[in-house]
N, C-alpha and C positions, 0 to 999 in steps of 0.2 A: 839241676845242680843247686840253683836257690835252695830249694825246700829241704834238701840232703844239709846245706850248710844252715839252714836256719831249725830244724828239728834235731836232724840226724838220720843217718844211711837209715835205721832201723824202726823209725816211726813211723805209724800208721798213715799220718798226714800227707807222706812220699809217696805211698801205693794206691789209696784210696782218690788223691789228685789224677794221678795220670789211668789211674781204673775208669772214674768219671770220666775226662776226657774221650777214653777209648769208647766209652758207652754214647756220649753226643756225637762221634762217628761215623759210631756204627748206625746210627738213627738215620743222621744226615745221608748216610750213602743209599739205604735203603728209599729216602725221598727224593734224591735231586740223581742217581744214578739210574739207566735202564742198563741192567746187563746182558738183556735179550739182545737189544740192539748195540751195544760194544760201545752205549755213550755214558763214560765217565765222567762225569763233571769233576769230582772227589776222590781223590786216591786215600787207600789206607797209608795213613801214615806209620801205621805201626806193623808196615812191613819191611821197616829201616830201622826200626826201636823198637826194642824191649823194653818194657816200662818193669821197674822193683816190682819183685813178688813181694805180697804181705809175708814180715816172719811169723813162723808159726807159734801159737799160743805155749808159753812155757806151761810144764805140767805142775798142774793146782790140784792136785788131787791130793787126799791126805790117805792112811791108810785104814782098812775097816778095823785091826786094833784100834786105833786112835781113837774112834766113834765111840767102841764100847768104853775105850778111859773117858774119854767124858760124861760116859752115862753112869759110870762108876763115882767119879769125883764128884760131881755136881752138889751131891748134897753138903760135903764137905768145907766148903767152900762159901764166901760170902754170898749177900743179896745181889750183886752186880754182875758177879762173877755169873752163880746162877743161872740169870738173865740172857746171858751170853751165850752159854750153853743151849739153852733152852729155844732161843730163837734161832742158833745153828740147828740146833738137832729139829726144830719145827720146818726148817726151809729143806732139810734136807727130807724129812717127812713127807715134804708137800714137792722132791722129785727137782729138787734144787731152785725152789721161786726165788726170786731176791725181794730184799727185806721191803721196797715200797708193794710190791704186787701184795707181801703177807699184809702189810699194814691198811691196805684199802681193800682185799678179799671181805666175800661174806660169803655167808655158809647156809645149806639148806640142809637139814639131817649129815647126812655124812660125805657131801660134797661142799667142794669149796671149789666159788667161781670168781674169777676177777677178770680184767683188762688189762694183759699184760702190758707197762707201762713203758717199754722198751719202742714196743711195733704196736699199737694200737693206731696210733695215725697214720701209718702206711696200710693198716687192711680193712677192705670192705667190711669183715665180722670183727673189726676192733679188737682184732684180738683177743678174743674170747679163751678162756683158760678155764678147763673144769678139772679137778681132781679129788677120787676118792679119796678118802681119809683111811690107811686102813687101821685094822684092828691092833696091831700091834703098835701103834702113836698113839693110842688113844689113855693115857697116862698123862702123858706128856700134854696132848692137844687140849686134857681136861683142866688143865693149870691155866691154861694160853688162852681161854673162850672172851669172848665178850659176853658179861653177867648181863648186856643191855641190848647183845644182838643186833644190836645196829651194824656191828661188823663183825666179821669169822673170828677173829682174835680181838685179846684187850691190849696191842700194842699201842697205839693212839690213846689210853690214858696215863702210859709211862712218862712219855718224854716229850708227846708233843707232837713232832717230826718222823719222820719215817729217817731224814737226814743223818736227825742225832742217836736215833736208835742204832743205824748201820753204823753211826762213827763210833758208839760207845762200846758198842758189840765188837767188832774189829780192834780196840786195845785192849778191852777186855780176855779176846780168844786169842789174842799175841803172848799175856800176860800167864795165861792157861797154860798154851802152849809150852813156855818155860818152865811153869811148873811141872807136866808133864815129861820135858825132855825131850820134845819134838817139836821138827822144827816149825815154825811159825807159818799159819794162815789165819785166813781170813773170811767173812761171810761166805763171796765167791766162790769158796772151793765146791763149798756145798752142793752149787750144782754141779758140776765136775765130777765130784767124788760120787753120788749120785749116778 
């Protein structure tokens, strides 16, 4: 009830707590219990409690009209604006990456491999992430190149940050979205929609 009154019923931090819990449990029972021989040291406790289900992800998905009005618009539209598109429409290319994976990826002919920055400290292969490029981005991906190769894309000579690219890109596709007439997303959907 803490975490309910200090989050709220609905926050992650309520299910993910008592999920962990359940997990040192189930560990501890598996070490300090024989169930062959009937000696329990450790009772499951969460055979008296239900712990919060996580709620389920609200739907980020936008529609594949919309896709196409942004491939439509794009040019219409200012340098910033552009940009925004352009790195939605690349993530969604590249099968929903999010914008640090695009911005530290490198590229060997028509794959692109990075570390996805999500889970790479929890896996033995770091997380390894390859994806063809296909034929039909390749307009789009030929804008986006690093001219120096050093990495898959020239996002890291825009703004800097992977941080401020994703913050600027997200007011920017809020901004789209209006003008469009639908409703509002953001980077994220991309993989969703995807």
């Amino acid at each position: 009830s803490h975490l309910v009154e200090k989050y709220g019923k609905d926050a992650r931090a309520v299910s993910l707590y008592t999920s962990s819990i359940a997990a040192i449990h189930t560990e501890a029972r598996k070490t300090f219990n024989d169930n062959e021989l009937g000696k329990v040291n450790i009772r499951n406790p969460f055979d008296f409690y239900t712990p919060p289900k996580q709620k389920p992800a609200l739907k980020r998905t936008i529609e594949f009209e919309t896709i196409q009005k942004l491939i439509n618009i794009r040019k219409h539209l200012g340098e910033f604006h552009q940009l925004a598109i352009d790195v939605y429409l690349l993530s969604f290319c590249l099968m929903g990456t999010n914008v640090p994976d695009i911005y530290e990826a490198k590229r060997k002919d028509d794959v692109v491999y990075y570390n996805r920055t999500k889970t790479k400290d929890r896996r033995y292969d770091k997380a390894e992430m390859r994806i063809r490029l296909e034929p039909i981005c390749n307009e789009l991906v030929s804008s986006m190149l690093d001219p120096d190769n050093e990495r898959a894309f020239r996002l890291h000579t825009l703004y800097g940050t992977y941080k401020s690219i994703g913050d600027k890109a997200n007011k920017r596709l809020k901004e789209v979205a209006s003008i469009l007439g639908v409703e509002a997303f953001t980077m994220y959907s991309a993989r969703h929609t995807w």
